[in-house]
C-alpha positions in Angstrom: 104.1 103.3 99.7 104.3 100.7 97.3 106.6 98.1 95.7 106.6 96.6 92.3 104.2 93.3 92.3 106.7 90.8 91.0 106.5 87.2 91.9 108.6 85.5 94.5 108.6 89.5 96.3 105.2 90.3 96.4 103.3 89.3 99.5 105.6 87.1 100.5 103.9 86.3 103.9 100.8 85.2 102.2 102.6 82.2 100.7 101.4 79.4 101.4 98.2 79.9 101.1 98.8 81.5 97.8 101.5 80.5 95.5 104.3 83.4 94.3 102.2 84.4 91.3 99.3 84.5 92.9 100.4 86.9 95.5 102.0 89.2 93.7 98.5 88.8 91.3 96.8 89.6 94.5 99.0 92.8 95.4 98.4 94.0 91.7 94.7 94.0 92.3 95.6 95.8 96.0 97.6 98.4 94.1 94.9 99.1 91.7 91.9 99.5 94.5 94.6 101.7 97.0 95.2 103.9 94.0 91.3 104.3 93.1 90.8 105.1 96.7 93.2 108.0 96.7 92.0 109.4 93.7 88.6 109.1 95.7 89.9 111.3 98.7 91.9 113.2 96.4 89.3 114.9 94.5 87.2 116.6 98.0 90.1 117.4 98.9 92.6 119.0 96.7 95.4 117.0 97.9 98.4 116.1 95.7 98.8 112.0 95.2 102.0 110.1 95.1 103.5 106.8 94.6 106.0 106.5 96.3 107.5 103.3 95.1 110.6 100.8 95.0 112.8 99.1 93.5 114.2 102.2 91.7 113.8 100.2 88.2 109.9 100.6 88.9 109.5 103.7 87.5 107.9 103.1 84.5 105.4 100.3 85.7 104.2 102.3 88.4 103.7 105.9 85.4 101.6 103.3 83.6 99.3 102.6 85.9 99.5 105.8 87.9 100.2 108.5 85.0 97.9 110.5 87.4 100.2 110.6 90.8 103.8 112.5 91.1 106.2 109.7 91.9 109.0 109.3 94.4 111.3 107.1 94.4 112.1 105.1 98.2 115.1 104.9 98.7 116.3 107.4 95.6 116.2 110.3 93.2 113.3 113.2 93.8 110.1 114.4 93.4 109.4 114.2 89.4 109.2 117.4 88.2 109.9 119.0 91.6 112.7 122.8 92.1 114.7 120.9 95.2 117.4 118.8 94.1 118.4 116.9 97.1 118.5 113.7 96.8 116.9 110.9 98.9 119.7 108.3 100.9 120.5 105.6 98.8 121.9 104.0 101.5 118.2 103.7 103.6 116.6 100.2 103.1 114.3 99.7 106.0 110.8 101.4 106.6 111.7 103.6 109.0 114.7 105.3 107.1 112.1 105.4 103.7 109.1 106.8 105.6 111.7 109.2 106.9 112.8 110.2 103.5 109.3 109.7 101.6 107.8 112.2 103.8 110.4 114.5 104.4 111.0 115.1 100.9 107.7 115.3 100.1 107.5 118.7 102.9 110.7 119.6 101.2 108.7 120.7 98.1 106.2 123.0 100.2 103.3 120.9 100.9 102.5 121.7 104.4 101.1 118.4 105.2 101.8 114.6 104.2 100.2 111.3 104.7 101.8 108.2 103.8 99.5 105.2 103.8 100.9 101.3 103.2 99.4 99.3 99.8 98.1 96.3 101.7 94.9 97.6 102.7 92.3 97.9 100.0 89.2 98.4 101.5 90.0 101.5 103.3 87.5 103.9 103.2 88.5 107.7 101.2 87.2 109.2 103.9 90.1 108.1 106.7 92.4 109.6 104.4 90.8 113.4 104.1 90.1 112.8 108.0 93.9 112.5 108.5 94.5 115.7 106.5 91.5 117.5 108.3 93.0 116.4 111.6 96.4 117.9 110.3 94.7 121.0 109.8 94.0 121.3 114.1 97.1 123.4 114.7 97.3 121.6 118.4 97.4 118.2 116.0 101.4 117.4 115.3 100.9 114.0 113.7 98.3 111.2 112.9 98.0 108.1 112.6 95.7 105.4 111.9 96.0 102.2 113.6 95.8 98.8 112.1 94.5 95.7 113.8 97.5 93.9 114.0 99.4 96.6 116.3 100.9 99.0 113.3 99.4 101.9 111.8 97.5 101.9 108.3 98.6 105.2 107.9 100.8 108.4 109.0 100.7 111.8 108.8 102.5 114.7 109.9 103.4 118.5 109.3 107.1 118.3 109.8 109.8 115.5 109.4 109.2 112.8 111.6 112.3 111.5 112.5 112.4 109.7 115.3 108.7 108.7 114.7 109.7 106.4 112.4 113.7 106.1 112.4 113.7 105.1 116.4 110.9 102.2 116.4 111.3 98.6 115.1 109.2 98.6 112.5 106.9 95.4 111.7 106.2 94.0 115.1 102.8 93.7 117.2 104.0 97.2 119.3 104.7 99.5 116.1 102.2 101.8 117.0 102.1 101.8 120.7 106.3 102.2 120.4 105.9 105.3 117.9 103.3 106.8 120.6 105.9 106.2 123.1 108.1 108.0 121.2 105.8 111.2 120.5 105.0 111.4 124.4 109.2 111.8 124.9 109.4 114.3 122.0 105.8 116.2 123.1 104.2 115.6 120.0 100.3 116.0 120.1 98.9 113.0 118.1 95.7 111.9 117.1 94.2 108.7 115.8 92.2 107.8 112.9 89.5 104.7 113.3 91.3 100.8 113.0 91.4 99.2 109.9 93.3 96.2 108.8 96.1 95.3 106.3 96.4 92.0 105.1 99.6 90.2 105.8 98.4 86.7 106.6 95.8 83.8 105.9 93.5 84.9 108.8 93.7 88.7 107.5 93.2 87.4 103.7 90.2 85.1 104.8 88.8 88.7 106.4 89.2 90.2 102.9 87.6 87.6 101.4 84.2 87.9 103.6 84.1 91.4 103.7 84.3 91.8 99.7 81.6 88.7 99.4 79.1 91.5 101.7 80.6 94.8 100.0 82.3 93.8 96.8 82.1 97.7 95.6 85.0 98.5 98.4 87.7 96.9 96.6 86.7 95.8 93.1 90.4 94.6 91.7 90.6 92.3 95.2 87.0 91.2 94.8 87.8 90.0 91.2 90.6 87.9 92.2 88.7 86.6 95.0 86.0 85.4 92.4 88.2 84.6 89.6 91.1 82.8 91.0 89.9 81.9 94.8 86.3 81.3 94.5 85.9 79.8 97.8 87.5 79.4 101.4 88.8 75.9 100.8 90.8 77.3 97.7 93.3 79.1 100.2 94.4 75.3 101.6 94.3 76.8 105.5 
């Protein structure tokens, strides 16, 4: 799930301490590391990647720098190159109704399992994304997720539409994940989780970034150039 890095509507939360061009900078270099990680999983594991991406004017930015990945549009259009015709809802503008969509569609076309994961974590390790599909592959296993340290999920993945998984929580709150649990116990769906990681939506969670890179540069490489090109130091982000 991704959107188009353009200043003033990138990363928004992170500003102050960054400036608009320098977040949506920043979410450029988180695109580039999220897409090298999927390629990562991909490859052990025969999965198909997507982007599945908004605004609907993105298409060609994101076939530039992901000529590898099938695309899908969020909120409209289909599959590239895909036999089913339907169409996603135009109308659908908040997460739940474009997870809904994103994943639905993507089951539509025959793959039998389907992970989404968010663009604002990019040190997550390959191996939580074939974990999710090897959990999927428990037939006592309806749908995974992976939770993130700020109460949401990093990741979701499931074997049939997920409906009111996603369409019947608030999305972007503390409870995401405990509320879409809540919502699998009523519709007896057998989950299971993935270890935490952590996106980064705020100063505190960008500071995190910055000291784990400075340790383990190789997890994010784009993220860690930033971080030594443009914010060399902790006093740079003006907490």
């Amino acid at each position: 799930m991704a959107k188009q890095p353009v200043a003033g509507r990138a990363k928004t939360r992170l500003v102050p301490p960054l400036t608009d061009e320098s977040a949506a900078a920043l979410y450029r270099c988180f695109l580039e590391d999220v897409l090298a990680t999927v390629r990562a999983a991909a490859r052990p594991a025969a999965f198909t990647p997507f982007v599945a991406y908004t605004p609907a004017a993105a298409r060609d930015y994101f076939s530039s720098i992901a000529p590898d990945f099938q695309l899908i549009p969020q909120q409209s259009g289909q599959i590239e190159n895909a036999t089913d015709s339907s169409p996603l809802n135009p109308a659908s503008s908040q997460l739940g109704d474009r997870l809904q969509n994103v994943l639905s569609t993507a089951l539509r076309q025959g793959h039998r399992q389907v992970a989404a994961i968010n663009s604002d974590s990019p040190t997550l390790p390959s191996e939580l994304l074939r974990a999710a599909f090897h959990r999927l592959d428990d037939p006592h296993v309806d749908a995974v997720f992976g939770p993130c340290a700020d109460g949401g999920y990093y990741l979701i993945g499931v074997k049939k539409a997920p409906e009111r998984l996603v369409t019947a929580v608030e999305m972007s709150t503390p409870t995401v994940l405990q509320d879409t649990l809540a919502v699998a116990e009523e519709e007896t769906l057998r989950v299971e989780l993935l270890p935490e990681w952590y996106d980064v939506d705020s100063a505190d969670d960008l500071e995190r970034l910055r000291i784990e890179l400075a340790a383990h540069p190789e997890r994010a490489p784009a993220s860690n150039r930033f971080f030594n090109k443009t914010w060399p130091s902790k006093s740079s982000f003006r907490l």
